[in-house]
C-alpha positions as CSV (number, residue, x, y, z in Angstrom):
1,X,-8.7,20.9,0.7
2,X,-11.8,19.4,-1.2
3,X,-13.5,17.9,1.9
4,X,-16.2,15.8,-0.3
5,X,-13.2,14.4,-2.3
6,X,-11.0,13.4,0.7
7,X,-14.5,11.7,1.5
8,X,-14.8,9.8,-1.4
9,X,-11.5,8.4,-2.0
10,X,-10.2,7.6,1.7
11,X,-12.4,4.9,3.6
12,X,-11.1,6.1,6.6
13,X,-13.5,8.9,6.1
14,X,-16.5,6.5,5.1
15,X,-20.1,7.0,6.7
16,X,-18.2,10.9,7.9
17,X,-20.2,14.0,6.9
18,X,-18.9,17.0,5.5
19,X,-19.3,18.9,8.4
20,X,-18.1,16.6,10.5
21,X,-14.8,15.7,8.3
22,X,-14.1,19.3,8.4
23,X,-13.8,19.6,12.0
24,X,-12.6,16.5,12.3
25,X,-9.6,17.9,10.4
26,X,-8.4,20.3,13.0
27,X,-8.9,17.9,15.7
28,X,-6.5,15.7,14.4
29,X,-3.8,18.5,13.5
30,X,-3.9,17.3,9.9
31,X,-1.7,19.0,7.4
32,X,-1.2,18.8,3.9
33,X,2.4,17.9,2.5
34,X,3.9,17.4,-1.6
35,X,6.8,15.0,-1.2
36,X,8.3,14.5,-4.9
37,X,9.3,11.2,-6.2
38,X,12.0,9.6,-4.1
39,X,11.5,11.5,-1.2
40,X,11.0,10.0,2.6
41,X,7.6,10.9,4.0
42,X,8.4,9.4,7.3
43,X,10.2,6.2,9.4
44,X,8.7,4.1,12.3
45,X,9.9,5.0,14.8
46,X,8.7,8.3,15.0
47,X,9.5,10.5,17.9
48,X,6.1,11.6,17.3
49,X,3.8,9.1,15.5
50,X,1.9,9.9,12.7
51,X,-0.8,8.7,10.1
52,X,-0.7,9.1,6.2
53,X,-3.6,9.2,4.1
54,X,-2.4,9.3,0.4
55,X,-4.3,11.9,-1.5
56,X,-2.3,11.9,-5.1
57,X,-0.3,9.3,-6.3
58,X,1.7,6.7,-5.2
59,X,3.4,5.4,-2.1
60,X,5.8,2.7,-1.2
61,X,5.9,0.6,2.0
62,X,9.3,-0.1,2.2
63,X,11.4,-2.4,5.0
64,X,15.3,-1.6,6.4
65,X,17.4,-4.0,7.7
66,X,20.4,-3.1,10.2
67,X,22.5,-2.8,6.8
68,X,20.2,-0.8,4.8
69,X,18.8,-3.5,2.2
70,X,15.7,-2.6,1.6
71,X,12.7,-4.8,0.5
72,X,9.5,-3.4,-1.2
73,X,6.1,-4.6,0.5
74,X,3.7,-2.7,-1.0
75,X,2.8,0.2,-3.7
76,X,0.2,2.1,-1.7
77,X,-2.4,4.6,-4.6
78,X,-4.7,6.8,-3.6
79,X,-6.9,6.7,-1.0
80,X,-4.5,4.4,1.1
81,X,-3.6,4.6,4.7
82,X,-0.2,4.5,6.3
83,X,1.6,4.4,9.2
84,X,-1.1,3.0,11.5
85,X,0.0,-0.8,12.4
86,X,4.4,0.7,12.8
87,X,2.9,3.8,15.4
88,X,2.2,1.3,18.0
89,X,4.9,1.1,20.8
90,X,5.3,-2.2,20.2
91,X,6.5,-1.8,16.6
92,X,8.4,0.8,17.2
93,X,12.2,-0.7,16.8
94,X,10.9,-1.8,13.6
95,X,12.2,0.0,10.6
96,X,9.2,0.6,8.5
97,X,9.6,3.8,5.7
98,X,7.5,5.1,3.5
99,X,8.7,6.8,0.4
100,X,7.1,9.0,-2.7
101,X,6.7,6.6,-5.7
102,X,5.7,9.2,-7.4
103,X,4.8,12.9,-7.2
104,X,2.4,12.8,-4.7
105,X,-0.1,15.0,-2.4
106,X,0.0,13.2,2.0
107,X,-2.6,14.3,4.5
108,X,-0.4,13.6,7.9
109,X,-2.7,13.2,11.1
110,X,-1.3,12.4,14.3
111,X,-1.9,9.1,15.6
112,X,-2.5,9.7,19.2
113,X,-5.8,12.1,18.3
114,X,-6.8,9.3,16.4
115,X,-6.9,6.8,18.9
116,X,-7.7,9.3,22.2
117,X,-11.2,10.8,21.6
118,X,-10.6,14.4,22.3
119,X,-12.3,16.4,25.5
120,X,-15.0,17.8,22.5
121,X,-16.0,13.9,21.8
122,X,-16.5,14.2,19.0
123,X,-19.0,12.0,17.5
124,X,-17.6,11.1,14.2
125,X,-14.5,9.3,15.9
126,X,-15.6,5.8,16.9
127,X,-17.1,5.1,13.4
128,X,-13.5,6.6,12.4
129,X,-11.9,4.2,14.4
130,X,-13.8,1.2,13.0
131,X,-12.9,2.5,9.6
132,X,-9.2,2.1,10.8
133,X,-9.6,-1.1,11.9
134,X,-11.4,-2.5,8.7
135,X,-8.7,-1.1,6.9
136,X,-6.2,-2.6,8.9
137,X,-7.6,-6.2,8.7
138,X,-7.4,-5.3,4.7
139,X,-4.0,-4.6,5.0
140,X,-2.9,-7.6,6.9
141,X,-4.8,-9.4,4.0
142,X,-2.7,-7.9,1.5
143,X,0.9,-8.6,3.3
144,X,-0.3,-12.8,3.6
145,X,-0.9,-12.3,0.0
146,X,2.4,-11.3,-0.4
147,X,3.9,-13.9,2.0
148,X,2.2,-16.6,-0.1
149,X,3.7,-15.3,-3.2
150,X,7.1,-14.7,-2.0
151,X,7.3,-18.0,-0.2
152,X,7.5,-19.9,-3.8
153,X,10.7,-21.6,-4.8
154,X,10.9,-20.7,-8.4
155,X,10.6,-16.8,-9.9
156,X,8.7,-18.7,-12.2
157,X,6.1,-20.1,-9.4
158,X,6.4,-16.2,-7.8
159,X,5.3,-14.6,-10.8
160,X,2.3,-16.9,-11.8
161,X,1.3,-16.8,-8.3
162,X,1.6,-13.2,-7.9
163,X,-0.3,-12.5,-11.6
164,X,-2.5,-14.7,-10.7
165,X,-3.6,-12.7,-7.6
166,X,-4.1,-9.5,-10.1
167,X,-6.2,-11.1,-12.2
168,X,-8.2,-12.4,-9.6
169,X,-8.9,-8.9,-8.1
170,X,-9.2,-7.7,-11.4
171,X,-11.7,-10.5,-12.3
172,X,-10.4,-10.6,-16.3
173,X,-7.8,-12.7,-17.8
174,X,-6.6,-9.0,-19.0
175,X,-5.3,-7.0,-15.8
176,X,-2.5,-4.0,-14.9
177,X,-0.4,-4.4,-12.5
178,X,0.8,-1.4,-10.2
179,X,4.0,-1.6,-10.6
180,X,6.8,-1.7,-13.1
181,X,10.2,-3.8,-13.0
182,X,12.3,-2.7,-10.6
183,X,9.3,-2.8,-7.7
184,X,8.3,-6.0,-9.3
185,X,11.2,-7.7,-8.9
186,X,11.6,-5.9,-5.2
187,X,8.4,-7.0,-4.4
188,X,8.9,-10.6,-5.4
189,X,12.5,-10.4,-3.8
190,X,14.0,-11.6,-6.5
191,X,16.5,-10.1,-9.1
192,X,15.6,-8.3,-11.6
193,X,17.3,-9.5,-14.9
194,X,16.5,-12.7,-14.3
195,X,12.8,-12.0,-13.3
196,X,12.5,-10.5,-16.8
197,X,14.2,-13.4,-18.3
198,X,11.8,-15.5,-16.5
199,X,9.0,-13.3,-18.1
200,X,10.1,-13.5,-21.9
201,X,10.6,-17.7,-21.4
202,X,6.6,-17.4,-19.9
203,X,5.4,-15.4,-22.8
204,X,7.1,-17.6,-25.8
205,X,5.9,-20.7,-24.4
206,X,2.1,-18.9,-24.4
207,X,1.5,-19.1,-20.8
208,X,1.1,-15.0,-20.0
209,X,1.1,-12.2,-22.8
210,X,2.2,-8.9,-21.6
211,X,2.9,-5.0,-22.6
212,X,5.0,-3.1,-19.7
213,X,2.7,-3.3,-17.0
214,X,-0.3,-4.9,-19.2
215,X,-0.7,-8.9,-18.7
216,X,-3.2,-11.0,-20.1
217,X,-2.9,-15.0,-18.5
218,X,-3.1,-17.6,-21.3
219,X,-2.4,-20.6,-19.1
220,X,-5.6,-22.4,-18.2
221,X,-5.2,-24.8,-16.1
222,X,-5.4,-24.0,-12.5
223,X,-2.5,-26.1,-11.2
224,X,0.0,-23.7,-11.4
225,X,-1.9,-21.3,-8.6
C-alpha cells in the first residue's frame, strides 16, 4: 500500500507522517479488500464494528427498511470515510449498508482501535481522532443537505434545489454531478421516469442544460433556491 497516497487522499490521515501512518496501520488491524460493483462491503450492525476508508472508486450509503426498500443517501468517492457514526451502540439496530458503486479498492480498520488508544499510545491517534470527528460534522452537513432537498414538494423543486447545491460546491454555472439516473432519482426519492420527464420539461423551457451527468443552470433568478 502507497502510504504517502493513502495520506493525501484520506483526511483522516491529515497532519499523520509517513512513519507514523505506517505503524499506525497495524495498530488498527487494517486490511485491504476489492469488492466489485454491486457487492456489500458491510451492514450496521456489525458483530464486530468496522471503519471504511474508500481508496478507489465509489461507494454508496444506502438505508433498509424492515421490508427491504432501500433509499440511497449518499455516493461516497475516494478518500471518503464510512461506517463511523452506524458502529456506535446506539445505532446499532439501525440498518445502514454500504455497497460497491463501482469497482473499488476499501481499507477496513476496526473501530474500537480507533477510538481506544492502544497500550503503545501512540501519538498520532488523538490528532486521528479529531480528524474523525471533523469528518463527521462534514458528513452530518451533507445528510441536512440532503434533507432540505428531499423535503421539497415538487421533483421539479427537488431537482433545482439539489443542482443548485452542485453548482454551489462547484462554484460555476457548469458542474457534474456524481451520480447518474437511477441514484439520482434514489437519492431525491422520487421515481425515476418521471424525474427524467421532469428534466427534459426543465431543459426546453431554458431553465438547466444538461449532457448525462453534465448540467449547466440557465435560470437566474435566485427564487427558485
Amino acid at each position: 500500500m502507497d502510504v504517502n497516497a493513502l495520506r493525501r487522499s484520506c483526511p483522516l490521515f491529515r497532519g499523520i507522517s509517513e512513519e507514523d501512518l505506517t505503524a499506525m496501520l497495524g495498530c488498527l488491524s487494517a486490511r485491504e479488500i476489492s469488492p466489485r460493483r454491486g457487492d456489500f462491503i458491510m451492514r450496521t450492525p456489525e458483530v464486530h464494528p468496522l471503519m471504511g476508508v474508500v481508496l478507489e472508486g465509489e461507494v454508496e450509503m444506502i438505508s433498509e427498511d424492515l421490508f427491504g426498500k432501500k433509499s440511497l443517501l449518499s455516493v461516497l468517492p475516494v478518500g471518503s470515510l464510512f461506517g463511523e457514526s452506524y458502529t456506535c451502540v446506539k445505532a446499532r439496530r439501525r440498518t445502514i449498508a454500504y455497497q460497491a458503486r463501482t469497482h473499488c479498492r476499501v481499507l477496513l480498520l476496526d473501530y474500537d482501535r480507533i477510538l481506544h488508544a492502544c497500550k503503545l499510545v501512540c501519538r498520532f491517534h488523538h490528532r486521528m481522532i479529531e480528524n474523525m470527528v471533523e469528518l463527521i460534522a462534514e458528513k452530518n452537513l451533507a445528510l441536512v443537505e440532503k434533507l432540505e432537498v428531499v423535503s421539497r414538494s415538487t421533483i421539479r423543486e427537488k431537482l433545482l434545489t439539489y443542482l443548485s447545491r452542485q453548482a454551489e460546491a462547484a462554484g460555476s454555472r457548469t458542474f457534474t454531478i456524481p451520480m447518474g439516473r437511477v441514484a439520482l432519482a434514489e437519492y431525491l426519492c422520487t421515481d425515476r421516469s418521471a424525474m427524467t420527464r421532469e428534466l427534459a420539461h426543465m431543459k426546453a423551457e431554458g431553465l438547466i442544460d444538461y449532457d448525462k451527468r453534465n448540467f449547466t443552470l440557465l435560470y437566474k433568478s435566485a427564487g427558485w433556491c
